[in-house]
LOLUM-675941 format. One line per 3 residues: their letters; for each residue z, y, x of N, C-alpha, C, O. Coordinates in steps of 0.2 Angstrom, whole numbers, plus 5000, padded with zeros to 4 digits. Last residue first. Example, Ala and Ser with C-alpha at 12.3 -4.5 7.8 and 13.67 -1.06 7.14 Angstrom:
! residues 2
SA	5035 4989 5064 5036 4995 5068 5039 5000 5064 5040 5006 5067 | 5039 4972 5066 5039 4978 5062 5039 4984 5066 5042 4983 5071
***
This chain:
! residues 209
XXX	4528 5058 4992 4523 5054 4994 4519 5055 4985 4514 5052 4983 | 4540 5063 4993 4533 5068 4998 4529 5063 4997 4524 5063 5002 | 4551 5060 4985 4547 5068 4986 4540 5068 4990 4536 5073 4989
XXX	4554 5048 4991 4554 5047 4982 4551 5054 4982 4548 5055 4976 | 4553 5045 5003 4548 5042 4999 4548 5041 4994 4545 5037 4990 | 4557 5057 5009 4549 5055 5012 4547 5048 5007 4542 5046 5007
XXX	4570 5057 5004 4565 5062 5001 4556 5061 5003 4551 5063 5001 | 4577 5046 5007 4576 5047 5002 4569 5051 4999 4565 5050 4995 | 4575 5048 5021 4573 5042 5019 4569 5043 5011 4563 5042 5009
XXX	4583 5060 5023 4578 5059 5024 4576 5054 5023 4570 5055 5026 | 4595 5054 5018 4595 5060 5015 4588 5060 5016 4585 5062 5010 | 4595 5036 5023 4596 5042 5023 4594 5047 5017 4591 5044 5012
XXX	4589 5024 5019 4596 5027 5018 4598 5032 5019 4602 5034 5015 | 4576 5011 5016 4578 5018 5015 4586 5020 5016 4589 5017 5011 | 4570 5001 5031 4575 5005 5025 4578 5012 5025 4580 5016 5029
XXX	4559 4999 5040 4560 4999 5032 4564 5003 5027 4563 5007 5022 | 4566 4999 5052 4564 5003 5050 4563 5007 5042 4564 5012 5040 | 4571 4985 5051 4575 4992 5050 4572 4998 5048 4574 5003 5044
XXX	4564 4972 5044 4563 4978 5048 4566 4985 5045 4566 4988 5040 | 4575 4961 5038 4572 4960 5044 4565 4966 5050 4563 4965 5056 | 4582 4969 5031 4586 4970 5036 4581 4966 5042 4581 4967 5048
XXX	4571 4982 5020 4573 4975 5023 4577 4976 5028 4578 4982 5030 | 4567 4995 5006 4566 4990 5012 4570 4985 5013 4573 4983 5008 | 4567 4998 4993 4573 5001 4998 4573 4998 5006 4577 4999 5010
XXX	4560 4987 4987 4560 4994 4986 4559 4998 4989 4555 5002 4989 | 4555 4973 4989 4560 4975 4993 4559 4985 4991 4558 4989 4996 | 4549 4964 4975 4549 4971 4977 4554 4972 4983 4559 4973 4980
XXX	4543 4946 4972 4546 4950 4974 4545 4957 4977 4541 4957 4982 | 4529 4944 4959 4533 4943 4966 4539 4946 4966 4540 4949 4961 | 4516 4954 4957 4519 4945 4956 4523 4946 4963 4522 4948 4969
XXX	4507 4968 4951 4513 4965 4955 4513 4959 4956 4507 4958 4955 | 4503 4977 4942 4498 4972 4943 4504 4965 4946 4504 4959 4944 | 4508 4988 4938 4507 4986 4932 4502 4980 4935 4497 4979 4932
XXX	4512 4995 4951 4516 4994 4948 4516 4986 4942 4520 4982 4942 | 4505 4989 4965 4504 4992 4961 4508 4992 4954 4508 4986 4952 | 4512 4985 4980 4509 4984 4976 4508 4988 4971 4513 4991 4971
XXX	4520 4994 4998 4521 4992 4990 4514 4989 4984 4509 4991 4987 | 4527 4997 5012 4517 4992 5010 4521 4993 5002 4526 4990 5003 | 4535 5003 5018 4531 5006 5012 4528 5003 5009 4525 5005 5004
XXX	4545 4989 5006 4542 4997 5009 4540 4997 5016 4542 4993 5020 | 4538 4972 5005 4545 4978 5008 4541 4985 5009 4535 4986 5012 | 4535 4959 4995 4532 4966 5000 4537 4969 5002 4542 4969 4998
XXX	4531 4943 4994 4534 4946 4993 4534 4952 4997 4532 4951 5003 | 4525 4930 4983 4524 4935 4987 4528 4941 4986 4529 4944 4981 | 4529 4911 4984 4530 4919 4981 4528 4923 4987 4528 4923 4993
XXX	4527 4901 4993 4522 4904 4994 4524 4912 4988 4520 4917 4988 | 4535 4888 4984 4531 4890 4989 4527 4895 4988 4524 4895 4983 | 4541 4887 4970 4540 4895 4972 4538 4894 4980 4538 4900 4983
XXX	4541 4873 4967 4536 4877 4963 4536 4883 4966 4531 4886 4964 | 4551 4870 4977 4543 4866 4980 4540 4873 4974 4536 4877 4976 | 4562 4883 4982 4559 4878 4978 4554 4877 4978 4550 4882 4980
XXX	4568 4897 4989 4563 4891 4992 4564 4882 4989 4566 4877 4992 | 4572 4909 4983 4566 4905 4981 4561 4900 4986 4555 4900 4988 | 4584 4909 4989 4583 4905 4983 4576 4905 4980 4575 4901 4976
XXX	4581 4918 5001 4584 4909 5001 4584 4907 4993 4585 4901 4992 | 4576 4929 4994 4571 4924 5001 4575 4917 5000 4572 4911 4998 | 4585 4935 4990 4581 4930 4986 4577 4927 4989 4575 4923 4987
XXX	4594 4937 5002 4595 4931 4994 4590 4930 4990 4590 4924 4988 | 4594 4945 5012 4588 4938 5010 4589 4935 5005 4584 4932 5003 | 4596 4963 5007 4599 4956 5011 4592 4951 5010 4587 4953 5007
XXX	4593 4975 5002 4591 4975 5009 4591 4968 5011 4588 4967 5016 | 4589 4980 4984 4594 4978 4992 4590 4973 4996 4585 4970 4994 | 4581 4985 4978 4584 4989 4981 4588 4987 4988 4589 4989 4993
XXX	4569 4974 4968 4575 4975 4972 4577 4983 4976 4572 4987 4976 | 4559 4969 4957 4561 4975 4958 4568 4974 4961 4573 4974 4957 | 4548 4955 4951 4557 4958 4951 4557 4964 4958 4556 4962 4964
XXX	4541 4942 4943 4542 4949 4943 4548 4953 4944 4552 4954 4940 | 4534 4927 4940 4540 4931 4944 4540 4938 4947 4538 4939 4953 | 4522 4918 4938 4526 4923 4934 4530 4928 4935 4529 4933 4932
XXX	4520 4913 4949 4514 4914 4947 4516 4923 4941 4514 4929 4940 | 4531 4902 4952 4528 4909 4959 4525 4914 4953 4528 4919 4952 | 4539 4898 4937 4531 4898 4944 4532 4905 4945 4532 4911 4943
XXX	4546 4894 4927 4549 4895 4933 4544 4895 4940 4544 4893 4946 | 4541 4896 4914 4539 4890 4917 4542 4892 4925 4538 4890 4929 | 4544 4915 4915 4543 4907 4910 4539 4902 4917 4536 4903 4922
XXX	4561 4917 4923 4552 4917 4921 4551 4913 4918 4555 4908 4918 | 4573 4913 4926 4571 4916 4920 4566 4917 4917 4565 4917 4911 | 4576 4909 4940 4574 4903 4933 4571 4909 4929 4565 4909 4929
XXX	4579 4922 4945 4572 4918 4947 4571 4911 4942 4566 4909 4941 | 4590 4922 4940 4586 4929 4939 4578 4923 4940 4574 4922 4935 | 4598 4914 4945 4596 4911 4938 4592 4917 4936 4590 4918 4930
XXX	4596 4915 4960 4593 4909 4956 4591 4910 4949 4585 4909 4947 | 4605 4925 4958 4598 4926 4961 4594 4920 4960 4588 4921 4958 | 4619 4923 4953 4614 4926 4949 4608 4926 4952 4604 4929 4948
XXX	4624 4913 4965 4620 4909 4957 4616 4915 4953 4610 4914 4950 | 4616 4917 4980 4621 4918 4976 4619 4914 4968 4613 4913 4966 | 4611 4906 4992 4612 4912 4990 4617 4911 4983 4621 4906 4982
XXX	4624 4896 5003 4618 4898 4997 4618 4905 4997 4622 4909 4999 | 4635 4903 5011 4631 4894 5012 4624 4896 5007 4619 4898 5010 | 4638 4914 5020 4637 4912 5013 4632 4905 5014 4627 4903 5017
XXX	4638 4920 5031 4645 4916 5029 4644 4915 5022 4649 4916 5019 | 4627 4929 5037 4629 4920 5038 4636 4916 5036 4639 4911 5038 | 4629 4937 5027 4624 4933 5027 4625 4926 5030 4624 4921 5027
XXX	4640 4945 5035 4639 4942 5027 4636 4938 5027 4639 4933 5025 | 4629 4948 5045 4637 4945 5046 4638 4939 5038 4638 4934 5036 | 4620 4955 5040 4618 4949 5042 4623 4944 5043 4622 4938 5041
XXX	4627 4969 5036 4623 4961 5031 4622 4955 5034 4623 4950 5031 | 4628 4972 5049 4634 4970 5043 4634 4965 5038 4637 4960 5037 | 4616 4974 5051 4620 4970 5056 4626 4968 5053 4629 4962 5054
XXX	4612 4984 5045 4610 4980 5045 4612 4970 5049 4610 4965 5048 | 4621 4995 5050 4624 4991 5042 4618 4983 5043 4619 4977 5041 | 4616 4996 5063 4623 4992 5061 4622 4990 5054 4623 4985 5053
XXX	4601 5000 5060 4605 4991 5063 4611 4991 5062 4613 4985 5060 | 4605 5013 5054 4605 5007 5049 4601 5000 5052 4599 4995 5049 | 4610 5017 5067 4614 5017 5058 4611 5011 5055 4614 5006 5053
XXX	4608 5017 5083 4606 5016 5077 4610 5014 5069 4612 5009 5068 | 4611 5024 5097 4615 5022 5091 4611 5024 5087 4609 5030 5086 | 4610 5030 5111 4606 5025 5109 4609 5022 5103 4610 5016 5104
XXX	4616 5044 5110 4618 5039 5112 4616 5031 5113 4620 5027 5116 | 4606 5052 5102 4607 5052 5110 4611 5045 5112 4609 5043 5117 | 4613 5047 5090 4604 5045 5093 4604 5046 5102 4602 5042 5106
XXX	4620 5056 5085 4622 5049 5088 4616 5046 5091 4617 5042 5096 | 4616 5067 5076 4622 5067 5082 4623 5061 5086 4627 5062 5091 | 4611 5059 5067 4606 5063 5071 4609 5067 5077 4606 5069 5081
XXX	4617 5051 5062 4611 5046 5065 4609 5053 5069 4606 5052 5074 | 4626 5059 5054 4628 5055 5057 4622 5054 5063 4623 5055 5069 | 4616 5066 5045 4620 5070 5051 4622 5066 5056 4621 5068 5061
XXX	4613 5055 5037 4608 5059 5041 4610 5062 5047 4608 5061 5052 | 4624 5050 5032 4620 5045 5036 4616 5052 5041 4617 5053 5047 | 4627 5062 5024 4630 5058 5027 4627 5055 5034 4628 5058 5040
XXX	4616 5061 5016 4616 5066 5018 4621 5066 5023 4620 5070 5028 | 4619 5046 5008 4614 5048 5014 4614 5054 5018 4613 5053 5024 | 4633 5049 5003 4632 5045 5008 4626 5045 5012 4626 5045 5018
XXX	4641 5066 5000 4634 5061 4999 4632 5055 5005 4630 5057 5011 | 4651 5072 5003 4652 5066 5000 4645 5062 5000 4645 5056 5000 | 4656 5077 5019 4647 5077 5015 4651 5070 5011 4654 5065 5013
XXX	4667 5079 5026 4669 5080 5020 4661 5080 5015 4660 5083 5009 | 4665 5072 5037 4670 5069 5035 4670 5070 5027 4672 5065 5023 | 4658 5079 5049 4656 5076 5042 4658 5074 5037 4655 5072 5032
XXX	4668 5080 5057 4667 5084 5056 4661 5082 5050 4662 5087 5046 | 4670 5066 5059 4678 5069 5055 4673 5076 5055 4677 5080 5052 | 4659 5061 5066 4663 5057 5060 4668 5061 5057 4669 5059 5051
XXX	4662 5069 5078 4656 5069 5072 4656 5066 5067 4653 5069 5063 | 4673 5064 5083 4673 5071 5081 4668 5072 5077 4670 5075 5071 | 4672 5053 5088 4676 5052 5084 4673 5058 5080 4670 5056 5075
XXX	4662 5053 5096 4660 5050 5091 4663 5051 5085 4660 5052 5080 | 4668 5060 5107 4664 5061 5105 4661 5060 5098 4658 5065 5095 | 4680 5051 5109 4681 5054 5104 4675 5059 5104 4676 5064 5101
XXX	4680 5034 5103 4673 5038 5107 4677 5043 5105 4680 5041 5100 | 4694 5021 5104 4691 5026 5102 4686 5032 5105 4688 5035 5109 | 4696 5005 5102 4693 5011 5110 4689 5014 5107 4683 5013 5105
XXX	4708 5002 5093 4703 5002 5094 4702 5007 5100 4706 5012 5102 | 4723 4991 5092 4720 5000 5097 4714 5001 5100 4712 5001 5106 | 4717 4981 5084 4725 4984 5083 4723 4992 5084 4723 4997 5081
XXX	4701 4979 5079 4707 4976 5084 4712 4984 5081 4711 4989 5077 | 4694 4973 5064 4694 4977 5069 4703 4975 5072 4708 4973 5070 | 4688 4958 5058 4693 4961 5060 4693 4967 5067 4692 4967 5073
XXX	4675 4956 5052 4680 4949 5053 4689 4955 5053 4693 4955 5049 | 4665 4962 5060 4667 4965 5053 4672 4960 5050 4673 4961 5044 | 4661 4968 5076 4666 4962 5073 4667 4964 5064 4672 4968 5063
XXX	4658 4977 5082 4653 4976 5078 4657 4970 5076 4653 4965 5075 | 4666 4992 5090 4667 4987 5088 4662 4983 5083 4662 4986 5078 | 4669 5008 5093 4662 5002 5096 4664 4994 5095 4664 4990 5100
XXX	4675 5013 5084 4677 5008 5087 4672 5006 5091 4671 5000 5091 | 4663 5020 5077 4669 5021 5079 4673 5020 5083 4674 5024 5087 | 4655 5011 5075 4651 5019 5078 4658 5021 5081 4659 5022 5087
XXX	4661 5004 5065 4658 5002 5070 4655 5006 5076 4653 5003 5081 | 4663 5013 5054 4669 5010 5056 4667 5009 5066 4669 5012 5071 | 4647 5015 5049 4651 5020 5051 4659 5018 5057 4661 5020 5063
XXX	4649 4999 5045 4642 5002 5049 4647 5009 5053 4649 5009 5059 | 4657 5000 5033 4659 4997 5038 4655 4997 5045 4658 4995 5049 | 4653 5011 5025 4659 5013 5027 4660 5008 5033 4663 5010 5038
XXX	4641 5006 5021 4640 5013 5025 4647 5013 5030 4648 5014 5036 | 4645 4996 5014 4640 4994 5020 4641 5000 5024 4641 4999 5030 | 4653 5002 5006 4656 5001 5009 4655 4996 5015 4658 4994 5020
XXX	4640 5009 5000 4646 5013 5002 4650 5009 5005 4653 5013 5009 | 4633 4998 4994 4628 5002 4999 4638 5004 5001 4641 5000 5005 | 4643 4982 4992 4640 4987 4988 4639 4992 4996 4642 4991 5002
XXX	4643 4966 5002 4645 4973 4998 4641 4979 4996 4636 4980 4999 | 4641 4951 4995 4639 4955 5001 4643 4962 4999 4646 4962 4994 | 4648 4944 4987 4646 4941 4993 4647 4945 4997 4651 4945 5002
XXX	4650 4950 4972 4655 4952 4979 4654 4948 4986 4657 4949 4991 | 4634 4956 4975 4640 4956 4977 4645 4950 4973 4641 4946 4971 | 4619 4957 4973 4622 4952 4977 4628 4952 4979 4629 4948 4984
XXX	4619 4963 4959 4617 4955 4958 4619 4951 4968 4620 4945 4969 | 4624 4975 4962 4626 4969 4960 4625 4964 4959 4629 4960 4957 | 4612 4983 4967 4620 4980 4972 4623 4975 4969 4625 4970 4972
XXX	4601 4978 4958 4604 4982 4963 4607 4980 4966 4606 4975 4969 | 4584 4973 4951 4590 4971 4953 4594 4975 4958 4591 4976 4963 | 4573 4973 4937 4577 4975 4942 4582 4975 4944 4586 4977 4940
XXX	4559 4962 4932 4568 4962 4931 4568 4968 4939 4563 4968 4943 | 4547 4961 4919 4549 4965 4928 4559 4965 4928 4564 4967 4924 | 4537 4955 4907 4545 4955 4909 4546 4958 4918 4544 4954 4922
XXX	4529 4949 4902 4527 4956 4900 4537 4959 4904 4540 4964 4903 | 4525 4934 4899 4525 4938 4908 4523 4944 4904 4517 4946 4904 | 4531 4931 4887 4525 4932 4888 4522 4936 4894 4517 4939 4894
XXX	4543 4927 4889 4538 4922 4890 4531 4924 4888 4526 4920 4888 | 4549 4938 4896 4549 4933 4901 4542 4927 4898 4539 4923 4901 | 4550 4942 4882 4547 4947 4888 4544 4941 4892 4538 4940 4892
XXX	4559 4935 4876 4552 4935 4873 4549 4938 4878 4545 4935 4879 | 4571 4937 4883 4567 4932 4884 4560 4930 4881 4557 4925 4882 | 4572 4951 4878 4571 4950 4887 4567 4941 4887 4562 4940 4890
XXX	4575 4947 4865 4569 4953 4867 4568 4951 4874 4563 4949 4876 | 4587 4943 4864 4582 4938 4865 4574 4944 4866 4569 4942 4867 | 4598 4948 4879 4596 4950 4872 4589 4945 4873 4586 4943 4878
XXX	4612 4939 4884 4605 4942 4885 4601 4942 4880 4599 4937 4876 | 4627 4935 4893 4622 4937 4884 4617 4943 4885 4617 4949 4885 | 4632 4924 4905 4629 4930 4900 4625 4931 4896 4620 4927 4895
XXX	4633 4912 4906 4641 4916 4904 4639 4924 4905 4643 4929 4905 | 4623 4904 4908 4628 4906 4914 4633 4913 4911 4634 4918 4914 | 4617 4915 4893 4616 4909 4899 4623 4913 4904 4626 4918 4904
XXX	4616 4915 4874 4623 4914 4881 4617 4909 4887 4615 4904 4886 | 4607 4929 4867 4607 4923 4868 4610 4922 4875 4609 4926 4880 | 4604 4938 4853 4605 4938 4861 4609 4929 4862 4612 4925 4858
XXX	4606 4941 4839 4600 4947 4846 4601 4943 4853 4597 4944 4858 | 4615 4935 4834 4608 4932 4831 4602 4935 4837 4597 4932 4838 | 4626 4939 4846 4624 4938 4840 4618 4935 4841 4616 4934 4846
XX	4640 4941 4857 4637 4937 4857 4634 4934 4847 4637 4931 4843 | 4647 4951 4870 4646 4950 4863 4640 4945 4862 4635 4946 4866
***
């Protein structure tokens, strides 16, 4: 829809309230799974292809083989969780049945991204036109809240004016009402640790702190 309220970029209509924001840097963009999909894939089907790979001991996300070489130790734990719909509580059980094994969960999904990651020439058009949005398109302005885990906006903010954006991953966080930059929320793929996924992820950094 498109009225006197809002204003057509890249083939969305954006209310002019958001761009009165952006020009008075009174503006914080929040971004989730979909600002980098269909590139990359949403948390659940990261989970599901991470999960696949525990399976098959296979880390090919291109194609799994015909008669994967099934763990049935592995398998067991995977169908005996089969029915936790909650993805992290999920993960949780999953990672803590599998540990002995030297298997870590979230290097594979992390490992999943990276795959995706190298079969994207660029980053994506909406993470550029997130990062055009601020006024005068400077480091100086850029205020944005992520959740996801991948580089895009690492690769789209390497324009001569955004040298030097700064950029924090959990837990290190900055100050809500002070910030510049980019927020990795949810952490990174370049420290696994960082990320948050599990059931216990969750609650040590949205309950216990």
């Amino acid at each position: 829809m498109n009225n006197d309220s809002t204003i057509h970029i890249a083939g969305i209509d954006i209310p002019l309230k958001l761009v009165d924001a952006a020009n008075k840097n009174e503006l914080v963009i929040f971004a989730g799974a979909g600002v980098s999909s269909p590139g990359i894939p949403v948390f659940d089907e990261l989970v599901k292809k991470a999960l696949e790979n525990i399976l098959n001991k296979h880390d090919n996300i291109a194609s799994l083989p015909e008669k994967p070489c099934v763990n049935p130790p592995l398998e067991n734990t995977l169908n005996k969780h089969a029915d936790i719909a909650s993805l992290p509580e999920k993960l949780d059980r999953v990672q803590n049945d599998v540990q002995k094994d030297d298997i870590n969960v979230k290097q594979l999904v992390a490992n999943v991204i990276s795959k995706y990651q190298k079969e994207l020439k660029n980053c994506s058009e909406k993470h550029q036109i997130l990062l055009n949005f601020f006024k005068d398109k400077d480091k100086d302005n850029i205020r944005i809240v992520t959740t996801n885990y991948d580089h895009n906006f690492h690769k789209a903010a390497q324009a001569p004016k955004l040298k030097g954006l700064q950029q924090y991953c959990q837990p290190i966080l900055p100050f809500g009402d002070k910030f510049k930059g980019i927020v990795y929320l949810h952490g990174h793929i370049n420290d696994t640790d960082s990320m948050i996924m599990t059931q216990t992820d969750f609650s040590e950094a949205y309950l216990n702190r």
